[in-house]
N, C-alpha and C positions, 0 to 999 in steps of 0.2 A: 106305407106312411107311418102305420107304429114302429115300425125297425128305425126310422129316421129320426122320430121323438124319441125315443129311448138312447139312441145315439148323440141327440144333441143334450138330454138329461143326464148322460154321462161324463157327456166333454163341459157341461156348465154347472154339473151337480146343483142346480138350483130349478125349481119346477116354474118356474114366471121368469128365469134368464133362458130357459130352454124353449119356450113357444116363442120370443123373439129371435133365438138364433135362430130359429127352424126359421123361421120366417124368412129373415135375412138372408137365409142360406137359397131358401126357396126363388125369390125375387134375383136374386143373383145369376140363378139356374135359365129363367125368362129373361134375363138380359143376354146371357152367354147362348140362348138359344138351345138348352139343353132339358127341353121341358119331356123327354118321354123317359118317364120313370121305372120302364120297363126293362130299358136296358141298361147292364152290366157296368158299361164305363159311367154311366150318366151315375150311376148310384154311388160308385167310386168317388168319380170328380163331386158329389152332394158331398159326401162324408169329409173330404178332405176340406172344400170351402165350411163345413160344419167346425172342422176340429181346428182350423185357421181361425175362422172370425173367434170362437172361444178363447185360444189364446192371445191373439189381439188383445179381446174385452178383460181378460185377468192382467195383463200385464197395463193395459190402463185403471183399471181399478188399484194396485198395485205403486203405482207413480201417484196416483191421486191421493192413495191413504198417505203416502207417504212425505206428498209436498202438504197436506192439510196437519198432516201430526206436527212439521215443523214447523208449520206458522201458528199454532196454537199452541207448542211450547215454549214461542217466542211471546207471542201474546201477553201472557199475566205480568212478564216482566215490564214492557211497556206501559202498558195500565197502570201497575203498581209505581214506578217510580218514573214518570214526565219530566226526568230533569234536563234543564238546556244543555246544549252540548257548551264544552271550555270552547271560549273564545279568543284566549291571549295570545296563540298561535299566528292570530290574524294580524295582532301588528307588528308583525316582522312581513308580512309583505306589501310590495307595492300597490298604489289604489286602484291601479285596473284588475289588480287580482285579488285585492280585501275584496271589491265590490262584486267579483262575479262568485268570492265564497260565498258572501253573506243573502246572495240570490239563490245559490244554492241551497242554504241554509235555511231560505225560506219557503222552501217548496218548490219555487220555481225550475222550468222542466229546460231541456238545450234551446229551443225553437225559441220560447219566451225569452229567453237571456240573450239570445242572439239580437232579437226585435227590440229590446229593452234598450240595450246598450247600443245597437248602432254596429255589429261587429259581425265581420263574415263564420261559419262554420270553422273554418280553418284556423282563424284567431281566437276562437274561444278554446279550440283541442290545445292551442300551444300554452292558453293561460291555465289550462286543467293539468297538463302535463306539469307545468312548473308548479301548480299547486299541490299535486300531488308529493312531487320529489319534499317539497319543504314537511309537508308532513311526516314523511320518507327520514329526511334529516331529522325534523326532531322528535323523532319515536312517536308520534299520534297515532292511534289507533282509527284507523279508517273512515271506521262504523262514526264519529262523531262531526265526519265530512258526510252526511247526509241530511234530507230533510227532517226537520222535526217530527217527530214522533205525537202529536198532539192530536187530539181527536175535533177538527177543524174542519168545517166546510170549504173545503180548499176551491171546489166550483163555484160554489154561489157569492166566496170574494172575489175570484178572477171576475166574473158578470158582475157586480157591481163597482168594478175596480173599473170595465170599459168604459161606460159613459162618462168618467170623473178624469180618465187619460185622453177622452179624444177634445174635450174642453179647451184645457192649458196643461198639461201636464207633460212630462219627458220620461217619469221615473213613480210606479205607483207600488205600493206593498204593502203587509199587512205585518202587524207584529205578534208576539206570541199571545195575544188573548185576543184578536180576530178582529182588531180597529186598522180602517184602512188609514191611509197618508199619502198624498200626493206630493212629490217633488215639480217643482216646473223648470228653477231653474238649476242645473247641475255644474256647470260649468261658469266661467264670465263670459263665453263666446255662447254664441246660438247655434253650435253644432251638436249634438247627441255626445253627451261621453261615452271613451272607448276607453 
């Protein structure tokens, strides 16, 4: 059993990551039914499940430092400068496509815009498609076809946006300082805009 600690303090070079490999390594061994550690293969196949699970655990530690380092060198900039994305792009398209930007624009996710507006899956990918190209056409940087960047309780206005839309309402949102607004009517007809 210390030839197996020392093995797994090798492959983890850390003394508190190596008594959980050994561990992991161990429980693995009683699963795969290979609990007599007297013989030859069984200590093989430990060492191998030992120097597996380690590299596994580095290369997710690995992905992790490294999607954490990019969202924390993205961070200070967001913080520091909150500014609205340009909007004037928006009136060059049509209102079934201003209105599913400007939902966009506000946080809201595919499911909610779909429910919002009254429109299938498949009609919303064709208005993102087109909206995309126009951006495409007029050199817009992507990044400013996303939600806002504002530091907003984005749940706790969806929940209080529910009981104020099952009321009278067709069309409810929040603007960029977190007051909601209810639409009722959208249209001159009583059908949900699309």
């Amino acid at each position: 059993m210390k030839k197996l600690q020392r093995y797994a303090i090798y492959c983890s070079r850390a003394q508190h990551e190596a008594e959980d490999l050994l561990q992991d390594a161990l429980l693995e061994a009683v699963r795969q039914g290979r609990t007599e550690l007297s013989l030859a293969a069984n200590l093989r196949w430990l060492r191998g499940v030992i120097r597996h699970l380690a590299l596994e655990r580095a290369r997710s530690a690995v992905r992790s430092r490294l999607r954490d380092t990019g969202y924390y060198q993205l961070m200070p900039q967001q913080v520091a400068q909150p500014l609205p994305p340009d909007t004037r792009w928006l009136q060059h398209l049509p209102a079934g496509q201003r209105l599913v930007a400007r939902l966009i624009m506000a946080g809201h996710n595919r499911q909610e815009i779909c429910y919002l507006l009254g429109v299938s899956d498949v009609a919303l990918r064709q208005r993102l498609s087109a909206i995309r190209k126009q951006l495409q056409y007029r050199q817009h940087n992507p990044h400013e076809f996303c939600m806002l960047k504002l530091p907003l309780p984005y749940g706790q206005i969806r929940q209080r946006l529910l009981p104020l839309l099952a009321q009278n309402g067709k069309l409810g949102s929040h603007d960029p300082d977190g007051h909601l607004f209810i639409i009722s009517h959208l249209t001159k007809s009583s059908v949900v805009a699309t």
